[in-house]
N, C-alpha and C positions, 0 to 999 in steps of 0.2 A: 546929784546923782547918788546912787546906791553903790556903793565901792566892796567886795569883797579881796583881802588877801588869803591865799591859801596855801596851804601843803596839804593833799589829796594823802592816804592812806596808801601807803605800798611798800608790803612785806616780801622778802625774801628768803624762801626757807624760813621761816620765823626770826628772821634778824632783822632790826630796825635799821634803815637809813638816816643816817648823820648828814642831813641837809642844810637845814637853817646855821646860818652864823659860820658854818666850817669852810674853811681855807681845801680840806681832804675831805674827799667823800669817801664814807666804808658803808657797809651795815656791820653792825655787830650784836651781837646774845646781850653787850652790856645795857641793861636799862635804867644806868644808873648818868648817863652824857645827856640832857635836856639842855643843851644851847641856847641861850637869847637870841632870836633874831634882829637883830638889834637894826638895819636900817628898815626892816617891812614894820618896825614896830613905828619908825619915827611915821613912816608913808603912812601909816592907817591913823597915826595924830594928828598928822597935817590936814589931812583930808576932812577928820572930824571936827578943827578947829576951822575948816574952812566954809562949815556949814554942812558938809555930807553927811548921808551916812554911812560908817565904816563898820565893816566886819572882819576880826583876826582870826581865822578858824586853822588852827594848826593841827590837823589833826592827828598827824605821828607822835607831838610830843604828849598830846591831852589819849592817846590813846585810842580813837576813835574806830569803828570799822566802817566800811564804806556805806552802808544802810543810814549811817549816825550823819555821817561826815555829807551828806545826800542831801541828807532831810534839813539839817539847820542851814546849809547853803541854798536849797531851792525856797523855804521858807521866806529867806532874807529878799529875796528876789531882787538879785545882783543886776546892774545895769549895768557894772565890770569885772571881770574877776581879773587879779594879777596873780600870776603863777613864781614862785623862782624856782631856778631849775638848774641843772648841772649835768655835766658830761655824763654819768655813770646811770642816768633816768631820765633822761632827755626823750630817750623813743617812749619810754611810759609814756609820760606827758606829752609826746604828739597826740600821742592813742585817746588818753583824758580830753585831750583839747577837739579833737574830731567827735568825741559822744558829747562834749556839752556844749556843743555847736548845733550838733542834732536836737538836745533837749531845750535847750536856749538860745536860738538863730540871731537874735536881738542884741543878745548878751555882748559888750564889746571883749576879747579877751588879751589881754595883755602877758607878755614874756619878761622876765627881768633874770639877771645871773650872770656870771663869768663866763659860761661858756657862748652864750648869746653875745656877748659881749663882744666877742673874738667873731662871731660865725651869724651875724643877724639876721640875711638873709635866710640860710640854711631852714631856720625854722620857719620861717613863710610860706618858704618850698616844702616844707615836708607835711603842716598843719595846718587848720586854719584856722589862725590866731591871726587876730589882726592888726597887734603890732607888736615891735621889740623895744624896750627900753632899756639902752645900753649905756655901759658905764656906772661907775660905783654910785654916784649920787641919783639914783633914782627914783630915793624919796621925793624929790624938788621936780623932776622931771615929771615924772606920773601925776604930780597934783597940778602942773602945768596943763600934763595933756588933758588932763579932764577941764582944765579950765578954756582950751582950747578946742574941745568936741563940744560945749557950752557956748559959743561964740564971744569969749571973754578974754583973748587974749591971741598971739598966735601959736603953732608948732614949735615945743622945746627942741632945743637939740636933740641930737643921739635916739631921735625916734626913727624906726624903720616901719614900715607901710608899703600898702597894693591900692596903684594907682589907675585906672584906666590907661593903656595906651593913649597918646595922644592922636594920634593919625588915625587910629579907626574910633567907629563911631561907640558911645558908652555901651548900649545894647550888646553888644558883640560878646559883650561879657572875659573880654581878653585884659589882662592886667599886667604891669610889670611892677619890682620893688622899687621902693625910693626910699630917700632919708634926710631929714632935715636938719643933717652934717655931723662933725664930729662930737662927743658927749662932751658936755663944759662940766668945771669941777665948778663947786659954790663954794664961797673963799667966808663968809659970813656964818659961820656954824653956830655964833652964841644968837644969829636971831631965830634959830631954831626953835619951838617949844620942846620944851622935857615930855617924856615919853610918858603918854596916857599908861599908867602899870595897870591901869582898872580892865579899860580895854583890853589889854593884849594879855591878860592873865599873869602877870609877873609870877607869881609866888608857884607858878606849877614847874619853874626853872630851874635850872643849879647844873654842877659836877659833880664827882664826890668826893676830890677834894677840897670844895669851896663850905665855909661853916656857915650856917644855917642862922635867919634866914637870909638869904644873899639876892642882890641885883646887880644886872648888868649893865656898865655904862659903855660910854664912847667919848674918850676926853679930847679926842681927835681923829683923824680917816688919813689914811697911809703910814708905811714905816721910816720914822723919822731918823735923824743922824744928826749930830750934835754942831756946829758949824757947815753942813753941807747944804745945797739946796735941792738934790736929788738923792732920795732914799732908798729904799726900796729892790737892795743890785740883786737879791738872789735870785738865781734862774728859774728856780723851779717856782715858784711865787707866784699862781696864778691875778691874785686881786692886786698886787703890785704892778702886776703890764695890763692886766685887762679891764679895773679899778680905777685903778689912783695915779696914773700916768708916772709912776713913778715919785708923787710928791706927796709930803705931808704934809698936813693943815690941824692943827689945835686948836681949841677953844679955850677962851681966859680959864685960868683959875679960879676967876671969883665966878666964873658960868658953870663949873664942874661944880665949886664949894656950892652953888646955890643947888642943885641939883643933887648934891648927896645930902644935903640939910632937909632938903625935903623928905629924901628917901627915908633916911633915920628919923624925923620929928612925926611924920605921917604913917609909915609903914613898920618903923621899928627895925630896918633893917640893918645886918650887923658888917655883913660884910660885903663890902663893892670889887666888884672883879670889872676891871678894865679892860674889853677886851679888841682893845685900837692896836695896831698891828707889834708896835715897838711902848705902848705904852704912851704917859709923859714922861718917862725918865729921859729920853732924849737931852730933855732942857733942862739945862740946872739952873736958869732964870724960871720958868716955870716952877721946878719945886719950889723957888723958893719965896713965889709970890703964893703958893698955894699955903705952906705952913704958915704964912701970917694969916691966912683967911682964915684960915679952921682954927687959928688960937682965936683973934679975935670975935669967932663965932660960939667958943665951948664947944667946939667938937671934939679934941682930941680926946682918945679914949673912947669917945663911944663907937665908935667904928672901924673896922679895919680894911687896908687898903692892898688889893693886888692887882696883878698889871703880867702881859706879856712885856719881856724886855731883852736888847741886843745885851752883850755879856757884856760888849765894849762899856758900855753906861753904868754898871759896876764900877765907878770910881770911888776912891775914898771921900769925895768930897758928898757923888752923891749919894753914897750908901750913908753917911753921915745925916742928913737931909732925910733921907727917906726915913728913918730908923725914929726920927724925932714926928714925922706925919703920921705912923701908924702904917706904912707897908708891913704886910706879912710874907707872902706867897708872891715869889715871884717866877713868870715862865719862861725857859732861856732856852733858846734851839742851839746844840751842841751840834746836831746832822752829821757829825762823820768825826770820830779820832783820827783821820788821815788830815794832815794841811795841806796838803793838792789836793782833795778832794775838797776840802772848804773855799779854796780859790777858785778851784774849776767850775764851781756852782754861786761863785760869785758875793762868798760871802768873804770878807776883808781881815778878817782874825785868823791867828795860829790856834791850833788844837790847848797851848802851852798857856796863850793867853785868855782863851776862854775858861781854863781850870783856874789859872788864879784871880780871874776877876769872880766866877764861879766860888769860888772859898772866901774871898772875902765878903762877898755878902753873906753866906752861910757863917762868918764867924764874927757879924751883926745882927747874926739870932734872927735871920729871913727864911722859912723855909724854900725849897728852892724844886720845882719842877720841870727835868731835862727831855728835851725833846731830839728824836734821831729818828734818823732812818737807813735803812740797807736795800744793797743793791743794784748800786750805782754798779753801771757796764765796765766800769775802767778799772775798779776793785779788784782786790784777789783775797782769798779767805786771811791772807796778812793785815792788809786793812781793817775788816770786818771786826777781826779779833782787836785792834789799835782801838774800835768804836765800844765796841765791849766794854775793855777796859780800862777807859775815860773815863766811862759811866758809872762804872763800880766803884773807882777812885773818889767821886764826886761826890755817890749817893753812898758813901762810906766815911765820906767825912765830916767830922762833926754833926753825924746826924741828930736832927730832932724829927720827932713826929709831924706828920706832914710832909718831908721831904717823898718824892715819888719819878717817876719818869716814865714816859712814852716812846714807843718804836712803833716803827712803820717803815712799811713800801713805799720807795723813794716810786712819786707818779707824775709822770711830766704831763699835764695836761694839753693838749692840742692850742698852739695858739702859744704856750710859752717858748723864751727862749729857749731852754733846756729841751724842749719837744723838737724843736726846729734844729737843734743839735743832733739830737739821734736821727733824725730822718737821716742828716745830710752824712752821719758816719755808719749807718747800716745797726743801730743797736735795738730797731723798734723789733721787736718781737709780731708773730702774726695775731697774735691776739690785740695787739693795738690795734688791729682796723675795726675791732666790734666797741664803739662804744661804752654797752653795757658792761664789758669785762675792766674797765676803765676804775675798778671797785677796790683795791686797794687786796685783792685774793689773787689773783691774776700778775702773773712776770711780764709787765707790758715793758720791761726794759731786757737784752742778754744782761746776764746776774751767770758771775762764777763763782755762786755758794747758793747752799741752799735759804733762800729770803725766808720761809717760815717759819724754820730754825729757830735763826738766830733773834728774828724778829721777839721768840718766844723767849727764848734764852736771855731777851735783854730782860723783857717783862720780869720773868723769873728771880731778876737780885732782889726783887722786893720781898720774896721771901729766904733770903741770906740771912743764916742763924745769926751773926752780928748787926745786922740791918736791922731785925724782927727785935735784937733784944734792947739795941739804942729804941728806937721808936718806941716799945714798952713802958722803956725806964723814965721817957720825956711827957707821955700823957699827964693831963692835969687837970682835966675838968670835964665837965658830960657832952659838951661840944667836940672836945677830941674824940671821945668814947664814940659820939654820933658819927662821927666824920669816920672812923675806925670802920666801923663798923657797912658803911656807905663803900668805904675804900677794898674791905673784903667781897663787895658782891662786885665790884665793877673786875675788879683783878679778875675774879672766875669768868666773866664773863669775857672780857680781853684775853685771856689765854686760851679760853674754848673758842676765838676768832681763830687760830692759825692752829 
């Protein structure tokens, strides 16, 4: 079969949608966020490895306008296209899906995403797509179901479909949905092949705090925790409940080392950004079968290694550990200077103890990029101001270059705990009923402060005369200069969001 994956072109005001790979969907002015799609990259490997042929046309992040994005997807003459899709462009891509069913009747078309996840009928009902592939591992599914519309195998889980009634006769043309049950995770991740980089265009990717050139990996799928067997508690965490069932799953060490040896011996590339929900720092048996691989491979030094990661995992033993592997950058969700507010949304740490796990990495020379957001219903501008100034605290201390932070509008997507929260306490605002506003512009919570504000006001420390003249003083090479320089367009851009 002919396999196309796609991200169809759709501007807003001239701001770009943050689709692929994001946990939050915005658009924003910054063009400087190009995300790895990191599972539609595996899907369109598998697929190629499987004998198909595969197409990765992304065309938001390559730029494309709809003319462009038209022509090489009718050219390729797709026998499926998979769509992934999300709450905030979800009615787009009905709308997409209804014209290239007009242009292409034959064409099978496929749904994948979190919010399909939660909702998979919904889009049957509203499109006509003709099926949903739900659940996080939908690389392994999708190359099922083609191997199953092939007569080679039978229906994966977690697939939703339109079935003839059975009572009336097929002609009648009357259908209901089905589904061939609930999504299974796949526990076997090292028999994965590494991600075709050729195919899916790696090098058009990055942030702009990642140093050049950079790839994206996946050392594992959900967020992990260090002796527990469920991860993943925060509420608001759309791919933790609609994803990964709550659990995490790793691939060896020696399947990660073999896959950034590649990257660096083939591609030349410098830095690897991990972008698995918690990272591997969870395991400090994992770090520590991974620094034997990469010594006895000669890789240390040539590459450096970053990672999202819980603050808890900050221990001395494995900032210790990491410090000898070559982490650099690591990303740590702060979400509230309030501790009711970090219990209430389910995250397990004090305010107290995310700054000092926070500092001690920062004072093993890790740069460190904080992540929050405002706006939670139960807050009061006392709070807001506590999250303030945590952050300032944080990204004031021991700064080096590279140190940075994100704010954002707390969005309970449909389908999370935290969504199903506001319903039941009266805090959804009426613009939660439109979808589209679902955009990260939008008070889809009651919020007793202004969210734009302060949302801006966080961005803002980054230009704090002590901030600006640490970060100055720490530059040291044309790679900082580059990343600098990267980090001034995304900044204007991020603050011309709110």
């Amino acid at each position: 079969m002919r396999v196309a994956f796609v991200y169809p072109p759709f501007l807003k005001d001239g701001k770009i949608p943050l689709l692929g790979q994001n946990r939050q969907f915005k658009y924003t002015h910054s063009g400087q966020i190009k995300i790895f799609p990191l599972i539609p990259a595996y899907t369109v490997t598998m697929l190629k490895q499987a004998g198909h042929e595969a197409l990765f046309l992304d065309a938001i992040n390559r730029g494309m306008d709809g003319a462009q994005f038209e022509k090489q997807l009718f050219d390729f003459k797709p026998d499926m296209i998979v769509l992934e899709t999300k709450t905030p462009i979800i009615k787009d891509h009905w709308k997409w899906a209804d014209y290239i069913k007009l242009q292409k009747p034959e064409c099978k078309l496929v749904f994948t995403g979190d919010h399909v996840s939660f909702f998979p009928e919904e889009t049957l009902q509203k499109c006509k797509a003709d099926y949903v592939a739900a659940g996080g591992d939908f690389d392994v599914s999708i190359l099922n179901l083609v191997r199953y519309l092939e007569g080679r195998g039978g229906m994966p889980a977690g697939i939703y479909y339109r079935a003839p009634v059975a009572s009336l006769p097929q002609h009648a043309g009357i259908h209901e949905i089905k589904n061939s049950g609930r999504p299974m995770l796949f526990d076997n991740l090292d028999s994965l092949p590494f991600i075709d980089r050729d195919l899916t265009r790696w090098s058009i990717y990055g942030e702009a705090y990642l140093y050049r050139p950079a790839a994206y990996i996946l050392s594992g799928r959900g967020c992990g925790r260090e002796g527990k067997e469920l991860g993943g508690t925060c509420t608001f965490c759309i791919w933790q409940h609609a994803f990964w069932q709550r659990r995490a799953r790793l691939r060896s060490a020696k399947n990660v080392a073999d896959e950034i040896e590649m990257l660096v011996k083939k591609y030349g590339v410098y830095e690897i950004f991990d972008d698995n929900e918690s990272g591997p720092v969870w395991s400090q048996l994992w770090l520590e079968e991974f620094l034997h691989e990469i010594e006895k491979r000669g890789l240390k030094g040539k590459f450096v290694f970053s990672c999202n990661a819980r603050a808890e995992n900050l221990t001395e033993e494995k900032c210790r550990l990491m410090k000898a592997i070559g982490f650099r950058l690591l990303k740590v969700g702060l979400e509230s200077g309030s501790t009711e507010t970090l219990h209430r949304i389910g995250k397990l740490e004090t305010v107290e103890e995310i700054m000092e796990n926070v500092k001690r990495a920062k004072r093993y020379g890790f740069r460190v990029m904080l992540t929050m957001m405002v706006g939670y219903p139960w807050e009061t501008v006392k709070d807001v101001k506590l999250t303030y100034k945590a952050a300032k605290n944080m990204m004031l201390y021991k700064t080096h270059f590279g140190d940075s932070l994100q704010a954002s509008i707390i969005m309970p997507y449909p389908g999370t705990p935290l969504y199903r929260e506001a319903e039941n306490n009266g805090w959804l605002t009426d613009e939660a009923k439109d979808y589209e506003k679902m955009d990260m512009e939008h008070d889809i919570l009651k919020s007793n402060y202004d969210n734009a504000r302060w949302c801006k006001k966080m961005w803002n420390i980054h230009k704090n005369p002590l901030f600006l003249m640490k970060s100055l003083l720490t530059l040291r090479d044309k790679r900082d200069w580059a990343l600098a320089v990267r980090g001034v367009k995304s900044l204007v851009g991020h603050t011309k969001d709110y």
